[in-house]
N, C-alpha and C positions, 0 to 999 in steps of 0.2 A: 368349443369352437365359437370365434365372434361371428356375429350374425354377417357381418361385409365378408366373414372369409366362405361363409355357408353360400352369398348369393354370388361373389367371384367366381365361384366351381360350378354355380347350375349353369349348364349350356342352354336351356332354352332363355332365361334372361338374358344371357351374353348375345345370343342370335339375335334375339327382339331388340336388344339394347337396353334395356333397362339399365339404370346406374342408380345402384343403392348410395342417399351422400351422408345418410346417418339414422342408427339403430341405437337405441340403450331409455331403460325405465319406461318398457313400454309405449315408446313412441319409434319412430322412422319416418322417413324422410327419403324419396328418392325422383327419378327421371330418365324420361327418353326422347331423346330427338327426333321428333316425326321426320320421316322422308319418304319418298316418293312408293315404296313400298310398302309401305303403312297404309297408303291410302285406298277405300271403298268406292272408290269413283272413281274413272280411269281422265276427265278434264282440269279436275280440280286437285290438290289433297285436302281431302275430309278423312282422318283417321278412322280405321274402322274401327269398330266399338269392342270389337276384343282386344284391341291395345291397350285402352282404360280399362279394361277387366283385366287384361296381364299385367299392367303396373300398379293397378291396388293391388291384388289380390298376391302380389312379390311385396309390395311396400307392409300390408298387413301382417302377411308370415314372417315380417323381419320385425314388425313391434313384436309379436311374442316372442319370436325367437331369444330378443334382446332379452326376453324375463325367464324362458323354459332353458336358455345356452344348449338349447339341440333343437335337428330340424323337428317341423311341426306341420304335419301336413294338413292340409284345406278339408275342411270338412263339406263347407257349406258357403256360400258367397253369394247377396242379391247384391244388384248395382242397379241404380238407376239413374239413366243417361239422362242429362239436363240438358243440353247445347253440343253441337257438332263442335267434331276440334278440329280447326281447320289451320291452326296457328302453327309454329314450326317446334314448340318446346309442350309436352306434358309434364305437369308437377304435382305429386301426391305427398299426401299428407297422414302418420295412421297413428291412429290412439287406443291402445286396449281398455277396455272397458268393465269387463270380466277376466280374470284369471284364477280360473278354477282347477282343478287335482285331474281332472278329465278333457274338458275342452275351455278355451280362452275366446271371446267376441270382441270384436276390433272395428270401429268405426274407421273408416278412410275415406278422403274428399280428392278428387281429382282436380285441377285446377287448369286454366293453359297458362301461358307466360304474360298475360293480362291479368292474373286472377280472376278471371270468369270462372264460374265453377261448372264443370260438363259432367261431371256425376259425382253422384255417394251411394256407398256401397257399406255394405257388415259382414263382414266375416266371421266364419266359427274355425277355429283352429283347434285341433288333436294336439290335449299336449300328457297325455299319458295312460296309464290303464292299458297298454297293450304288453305286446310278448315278448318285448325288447327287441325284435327284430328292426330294421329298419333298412330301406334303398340304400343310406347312405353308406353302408357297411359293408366293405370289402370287395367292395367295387375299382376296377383300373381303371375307368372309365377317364375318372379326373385326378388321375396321377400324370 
């Protein structure tokens, strides 16, 4: 399964909006258009900060992905918020770092549509060692 068809199916990306625009050797690329529901403030939009924790930490599972070609689930993810995103586009950036037989760590830079960078984050991503069970398995959820 390619990594865009893995995050086309997850319904909480598709709600948040995430739009993955590119997966493969370890790297992704993706984004979400702030809107008024995004935002932590009720005068302003200032994205709340779990938007940029939901688009790395979607952008990150899809650089492994693009190396494991199966999902990978989060083990571990710090972020640290630079600057309020108050702009109307978030853009992430990820790069695996570690790809290991067990788990994979993945740098990702959030950006806004100026290049200001409002966080970076590392994740640890699960990419094996278990019982081969998996969510994504036999599920009608996303049929």
């Amino acid at each position: 399964m390619e990594p865009t068809e893995i995050f086309d199916a997850m319904p909480f990306a598709r709600h948040v909006g995430v739009e993955l625009t590119a997966a493969s050797d370890g790297e992704a690329t993706g984004h979400i258009d702030i809107e008024a529901h995004h935002s932590s403030t009720p005068a302003t939009v200032v994205a709340h900060g779990g938007v940029s924790y939901t688009l790395a930490d979607t952008v990150g599972g899809a650089a492994v992905i693009s190396l494991a070609e199966t999902p990978t689930p989060t083990v571990d993810m710090r972020i640290d918020y630079l600057a309020p995103a108050t702009g109307d586009r978030l853009d992430a950036s990820a790069r695996v770092v570690r790809f290991g037989d067990s788990v994979a760590v993945v740098d990702v830079s959030v950006t806004d549509e100026t290049d200001d960078r409002i966080a970076e984050a590392r994740g640890v991503y699960k990419t094996g060692g278990g019982d081969g069970d998996s969510a994504w398995d036999g599920g009608d959820l996303l049929e």
